[in-house]
N, C-alpha and C positions, 0 to 999 in steps of 0.2 A: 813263920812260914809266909811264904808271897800269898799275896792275895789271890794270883790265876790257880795258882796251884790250889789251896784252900779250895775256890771255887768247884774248882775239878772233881777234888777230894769226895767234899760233901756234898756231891752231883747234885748240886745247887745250878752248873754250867756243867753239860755232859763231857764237854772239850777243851782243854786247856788254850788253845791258839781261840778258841770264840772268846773265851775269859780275858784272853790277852786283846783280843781286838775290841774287846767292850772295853777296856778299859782304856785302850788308848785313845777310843774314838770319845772319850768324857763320858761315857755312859756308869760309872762305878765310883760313889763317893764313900768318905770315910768318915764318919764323926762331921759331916757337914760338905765336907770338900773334896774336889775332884781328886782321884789317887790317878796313878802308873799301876802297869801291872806289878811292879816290884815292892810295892807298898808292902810292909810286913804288917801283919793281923798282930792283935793282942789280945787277948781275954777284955770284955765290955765294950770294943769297939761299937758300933750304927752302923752299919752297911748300907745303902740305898743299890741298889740297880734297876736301872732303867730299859724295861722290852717291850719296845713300840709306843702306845702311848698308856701303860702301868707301871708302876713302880713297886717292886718290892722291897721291903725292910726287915732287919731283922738284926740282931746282939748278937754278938758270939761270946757265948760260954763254956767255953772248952775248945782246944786247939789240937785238932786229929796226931797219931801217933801212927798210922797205919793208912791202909788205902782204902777207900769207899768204909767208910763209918757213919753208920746214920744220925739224919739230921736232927733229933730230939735230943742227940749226945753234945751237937757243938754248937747250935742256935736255936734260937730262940725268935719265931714269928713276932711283929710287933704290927 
């Protein structure tokens, strides 16, 4: 699954096009490094995102099947 999408999913980003505009604006790294929106997720991936001046983190453990699945199913706060 892309990573805008993902973010969408697990309304981690409420909107897919902000998910896509953070990401292209370098605000979304993966495992350390800047992704695109089209980045595909994996199970144990590092997520960083960047909102203002906080960053969030967090592992993905599980990769949604459906739409709005909550977020204690597919990551993992770090």
């Amino acid at each position: 699954m892309r990573i805008d999408k993902f973010l969408k999913v697990t309304q981690i980003i409420k909107r897919r096009t902000v998910a896509n505009e953070a990401a292209d604006n370098g605000r979304i790294k993966a495992n350390g490094r800047v992704v695109k929106p089209s980045y595909e997720v994996k199970v144990g991936d590092v997520i960083e995102i960047q909102f203002g001046n906080s960053t969030s983190k967090f592992e993905i453990i599980g990769i949604p099947t459906k739409q709005k699945v909550p977020l204690d199913q597919t990551v993992k706060l770090l």
